[in-house]
C-alpha positions in Angstrom: 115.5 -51.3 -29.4 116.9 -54.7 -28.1 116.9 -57.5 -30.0 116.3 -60.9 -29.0 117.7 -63.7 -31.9 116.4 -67.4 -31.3 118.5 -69.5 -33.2 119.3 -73.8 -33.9 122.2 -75.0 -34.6 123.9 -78.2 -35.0 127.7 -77.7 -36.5 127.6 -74.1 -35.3 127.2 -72.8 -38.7 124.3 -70.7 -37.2 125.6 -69.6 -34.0 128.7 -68.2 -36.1 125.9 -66.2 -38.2 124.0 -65.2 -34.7 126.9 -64.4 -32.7 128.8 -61.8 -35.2 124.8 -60.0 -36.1 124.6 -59.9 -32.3 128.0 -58.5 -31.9 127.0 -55.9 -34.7 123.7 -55.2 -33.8 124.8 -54.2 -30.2 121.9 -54.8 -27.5 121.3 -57.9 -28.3 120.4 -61.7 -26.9 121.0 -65.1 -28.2 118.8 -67.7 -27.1 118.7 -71.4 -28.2 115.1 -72.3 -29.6 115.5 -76.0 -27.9 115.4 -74.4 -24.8 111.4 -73.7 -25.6 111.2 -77.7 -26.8 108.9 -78.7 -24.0 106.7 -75.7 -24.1 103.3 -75.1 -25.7 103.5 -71.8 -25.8 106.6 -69.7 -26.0 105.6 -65.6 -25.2 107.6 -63.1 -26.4 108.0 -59.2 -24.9 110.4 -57.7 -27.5 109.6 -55.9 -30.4 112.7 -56.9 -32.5 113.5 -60.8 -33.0 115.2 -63.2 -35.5 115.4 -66.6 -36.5 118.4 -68.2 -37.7 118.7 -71.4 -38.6 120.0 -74.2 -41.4 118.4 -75.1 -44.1 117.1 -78.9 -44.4 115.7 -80.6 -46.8 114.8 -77.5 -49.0 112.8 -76.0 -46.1 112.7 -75.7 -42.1 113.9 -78.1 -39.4 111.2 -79.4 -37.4 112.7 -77.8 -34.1 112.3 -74.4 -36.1 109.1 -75.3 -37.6 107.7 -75.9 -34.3 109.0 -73.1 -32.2 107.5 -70.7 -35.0 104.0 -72.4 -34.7 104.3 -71.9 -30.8 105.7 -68.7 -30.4 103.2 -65.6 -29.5 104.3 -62.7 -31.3 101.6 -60.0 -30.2 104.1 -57.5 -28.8 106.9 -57.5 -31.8 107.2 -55.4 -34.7 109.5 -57.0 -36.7 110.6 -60.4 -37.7 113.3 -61.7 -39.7 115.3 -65.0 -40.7 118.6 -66.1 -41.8 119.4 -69.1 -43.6 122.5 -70.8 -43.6 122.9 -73.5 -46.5 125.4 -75.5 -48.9 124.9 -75.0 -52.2 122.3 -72.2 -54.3 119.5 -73.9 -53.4 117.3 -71.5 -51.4 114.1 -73.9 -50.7 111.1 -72.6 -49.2 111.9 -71.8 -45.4 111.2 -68.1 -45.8 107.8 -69.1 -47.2 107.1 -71.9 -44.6 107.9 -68.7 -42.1 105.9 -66.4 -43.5 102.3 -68.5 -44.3 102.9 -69.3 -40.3 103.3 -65.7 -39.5 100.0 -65.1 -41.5 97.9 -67.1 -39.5 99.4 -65.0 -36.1 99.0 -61.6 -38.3 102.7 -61.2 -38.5 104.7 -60.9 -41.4 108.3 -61.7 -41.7 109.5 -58.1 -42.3 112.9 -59.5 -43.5 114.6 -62.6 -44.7 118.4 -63.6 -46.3 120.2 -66.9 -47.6 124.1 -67.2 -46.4 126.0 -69.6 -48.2 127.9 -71.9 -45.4 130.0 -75.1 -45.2 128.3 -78.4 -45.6 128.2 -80.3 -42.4 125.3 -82.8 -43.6 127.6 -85.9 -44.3 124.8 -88.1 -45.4 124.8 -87.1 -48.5 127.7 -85.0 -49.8 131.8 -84.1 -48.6 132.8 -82.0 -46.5 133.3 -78.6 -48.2 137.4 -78.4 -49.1 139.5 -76.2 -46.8 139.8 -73.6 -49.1 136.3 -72.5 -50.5 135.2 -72.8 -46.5 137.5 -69.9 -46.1 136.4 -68.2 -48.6 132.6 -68.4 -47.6 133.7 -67.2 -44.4 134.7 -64.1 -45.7 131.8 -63.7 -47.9 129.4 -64.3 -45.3 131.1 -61.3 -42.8 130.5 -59.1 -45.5 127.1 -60.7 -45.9 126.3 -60.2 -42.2 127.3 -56.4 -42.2 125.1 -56.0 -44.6 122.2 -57.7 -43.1 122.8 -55.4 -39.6 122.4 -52.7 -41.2 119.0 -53.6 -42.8 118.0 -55.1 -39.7 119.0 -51.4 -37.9 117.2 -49.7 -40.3 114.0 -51.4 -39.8 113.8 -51.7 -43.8 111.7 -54.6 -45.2 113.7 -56.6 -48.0 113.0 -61.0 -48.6 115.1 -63.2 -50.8 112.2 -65.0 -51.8 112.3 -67.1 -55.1 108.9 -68.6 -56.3 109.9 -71.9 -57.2 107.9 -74.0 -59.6 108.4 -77.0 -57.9 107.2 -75.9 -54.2 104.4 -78.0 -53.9 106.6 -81.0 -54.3 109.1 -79.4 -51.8 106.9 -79.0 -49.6 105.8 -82.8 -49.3 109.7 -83.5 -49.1 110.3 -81.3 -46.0 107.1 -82.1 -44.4 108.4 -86.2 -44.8 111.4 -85.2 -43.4 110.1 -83.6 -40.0 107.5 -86.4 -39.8 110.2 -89.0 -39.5 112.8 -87.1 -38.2 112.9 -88.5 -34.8 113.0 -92.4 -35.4 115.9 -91.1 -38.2 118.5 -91.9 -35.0 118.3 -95.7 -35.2 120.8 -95.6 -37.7 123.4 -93.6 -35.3 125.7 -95.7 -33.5 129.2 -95.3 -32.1 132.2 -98.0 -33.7 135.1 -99.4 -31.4 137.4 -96.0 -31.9 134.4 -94.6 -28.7 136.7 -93.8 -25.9 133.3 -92.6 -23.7 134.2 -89.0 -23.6 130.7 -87.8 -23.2 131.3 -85.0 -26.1 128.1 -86.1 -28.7 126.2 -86.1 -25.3 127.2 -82.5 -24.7 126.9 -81.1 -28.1 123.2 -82.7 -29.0 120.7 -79.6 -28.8 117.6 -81.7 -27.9 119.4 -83.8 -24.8 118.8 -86.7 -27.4 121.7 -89.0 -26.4 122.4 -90.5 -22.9 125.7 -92.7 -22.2 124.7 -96.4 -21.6 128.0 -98.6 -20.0 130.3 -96.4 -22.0 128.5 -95.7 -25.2 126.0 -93.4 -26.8 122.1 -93.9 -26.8 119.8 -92.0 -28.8 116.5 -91.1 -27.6 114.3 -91.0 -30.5 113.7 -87.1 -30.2 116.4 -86.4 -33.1 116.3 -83.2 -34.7 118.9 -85.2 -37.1 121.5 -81.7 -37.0 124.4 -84.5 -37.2 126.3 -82.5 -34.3 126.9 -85.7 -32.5 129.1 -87.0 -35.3 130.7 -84.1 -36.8 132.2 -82.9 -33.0 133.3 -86.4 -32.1 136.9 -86.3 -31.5 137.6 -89.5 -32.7 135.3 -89.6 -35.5 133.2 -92.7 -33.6 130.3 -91.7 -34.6 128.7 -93.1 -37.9 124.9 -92.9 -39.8 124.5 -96.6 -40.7 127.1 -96.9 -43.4 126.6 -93.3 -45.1 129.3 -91.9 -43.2 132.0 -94.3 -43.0 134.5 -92.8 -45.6 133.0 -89.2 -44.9 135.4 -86.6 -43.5 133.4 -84.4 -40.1 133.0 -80.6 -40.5 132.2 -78.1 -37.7 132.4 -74.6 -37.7 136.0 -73.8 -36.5 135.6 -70.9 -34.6 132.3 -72.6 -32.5 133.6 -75.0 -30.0 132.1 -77.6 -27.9 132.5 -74.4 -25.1 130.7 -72.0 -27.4 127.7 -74.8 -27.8 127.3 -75.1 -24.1 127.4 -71.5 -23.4 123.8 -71.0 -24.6 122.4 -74.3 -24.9 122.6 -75.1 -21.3 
């Protein structure tokens, strides 16, 4: 049975994920969810799909949230996510997922946290060299794991009732609210040598080059792959970012982004 995995990604912490499942799980597509961004409704003809995405704010990213709501799923049979986050943290995505699914009569058959990197520089460091690597490792053994479940067809979600949900919830559903005026605070400093690169890498085709220098749109999905691919480390979040070191994925270049975003 093919599979079909619709995945967002920013740093290319999820497309690492998606690419080696794909790889595993043999018969298999990748497709960019911004590629549906425009569209009201997004049908679907397999019977096998997956999200994968990162975690923010303790719950989905709008882009995610949105392609969910939009997506008709009459014709599949089973559903699952993978969430890539810093930290232990697991927030509510799965949930958000599944009371979405409900109202379509689906039900997410499968769901899994993978510890990754941190790329979101607004608010902590860049994970150290070292304990990247290891989470690297942990999260191939992770990703076997998850194939084989996947395979299977079995049914398993790392779901933790969390006593402060209701509260979570307000926080993510602030977040995607505002998300796209969140950009204002982008700019590029005088190290900008116009290479075009944050224009590239931006999912959502949210930055244009204006007489050498990067515009943002106001349709930011605030994934922070604009400043963490920059080659000269230009790019900065008002004054967050200044003394912040840049983290993408290092096996996900700027080539690997394009390959399925464009």
């Amino acid at each position: 049975m093919k599979t079909t995995i619709y995945y967002f990604t920013g740093t290319g912490n999820s497309l690492y994920i998606a690419k080696n499942l794909s790889e595993i799980l043999g018969d298999c597509e990748l497709i960019p969810m911004a590629k549906f961004l425009q569209n009201e409704q997004i049908s679907i003809t397999n019977e096998k799909i997956g999200f994968v995405f990162p975690l923010f704010f303790w719950g989905l990213p709008k882009i995610v949230h949105d392609f969910v709501e939009k997506v008709e799923l009459d014709n599949v049979n089973y559903i699952f996510a993978i969430v890539t986050r810093d930290g232990d943290v697991d927030g509510i995505p799965l949930i958000q997922i599944e009371r979405i699914l409900k109202a379509k009569s689906k039900t997410l058959s499968s769901g899994f946290f993978i510890q990754m990197p941190n790329s979101y520089i607004l608010d902590d460091e860049v994970t150290p060299e070292e304990e990247q690597k290891k989470r690297f490792v942990e999260a191939l053994y992770q990703i076997k794991n998850i194939a084989k479940i996947i395979e299977n067809n079995d049914r398993t979600l790392e779901i933790d009732i969390l006593k402060t949900r209701r509260t979570i919830e307000k926080m993510n559903k602030s977040f995607r609210d505002n998300v796209y005026e969140s950009d204002k605070f982008f700019y590029a400093d005088e190290k900008c040598n116009n290479c075009g690169i944050c224009e590239q890498v931006c999912p959502v085709n949210n930055i244009i080059i204006v007489e050498g220098k990067p515009q943002w749109q106001h349709n930011c999905e605030q994934c922070l792959a604009c400043i963490n691919y920059c080659p000269e480390q230009s790019i900065q979040f008002a004054e967050k970012t200044l003394k912040k070191g840049r983290y993408h994925h290092p096996e996900i270049k700027v080539k690997d982004l394009l390959k399925y975003m464009k």
